[in-house]
C-alpha positions, 0 to 999 in steps of 0.5 A: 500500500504505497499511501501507508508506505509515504506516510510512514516516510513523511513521519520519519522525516519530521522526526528527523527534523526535530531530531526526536528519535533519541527520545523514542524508545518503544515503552515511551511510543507506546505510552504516546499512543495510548495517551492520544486514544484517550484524547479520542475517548476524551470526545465521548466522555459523558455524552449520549444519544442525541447529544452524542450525535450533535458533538460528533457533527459539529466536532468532526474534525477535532476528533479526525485529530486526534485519531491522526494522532494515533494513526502517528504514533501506530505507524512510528512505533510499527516502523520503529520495532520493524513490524508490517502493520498491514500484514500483523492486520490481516493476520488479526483479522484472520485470527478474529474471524476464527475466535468469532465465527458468524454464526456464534457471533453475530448480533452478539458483543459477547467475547469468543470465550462467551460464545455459545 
């Protein structure tokens, strides 16, 4: 996919602009990952239904952020610890489809363990 492999490479290079690497060992990449998904879940704090819906309309592209944001830090933290995000996705999805079968799963937000 040449669009991951481009974006990946312009977040490389505004690393090394800034010279950042030496601050990005894996345990702190992952710590700002987690730290931007809560600022995704930050958004939908305390809010439902229609207020919800509302939020979302009007707050479309602070969210679309903050998800780029994590979108950053998957693809340095996967560039960095020299893992094919795309093929570790496939094979998730593989994985999931065996842990949750259609016909056990669907309609269900039951865990695989859970499935009857």
């Amino acid at each position: 996919m040449p669009e991951l492999t481009e974006l990946t490479q312009k977040i490389i290079e505004f690393r090394e602009a800034r010279d950042w690497k030496q601050f990005h060992n894996p345990k702190d990449l992952a710590l700002s990952l987690v730290l931007e998904a809560t600022e995704v879940l930050e958004h939908f704090q305390w809010k439902n239904g229609g207020e919800l819906d509302q939020y979302i309309k009007s707050n479309k592209n602070a969210i679309s952020e903050e998800l780029a944001d994590v979108l950053y830090w998957v693809l340095l933290m996967s560039h960095d610890l020299e893992i094919d995000i795309l093929d570790a996705l496939n094979k998730k999805l593989k994985k999931n489809a065996e842990k949750y079968p259609v016909d056990k799963s669907k309609g269900s937000y039951a865990k695989y363990t859970e499935l009857n």
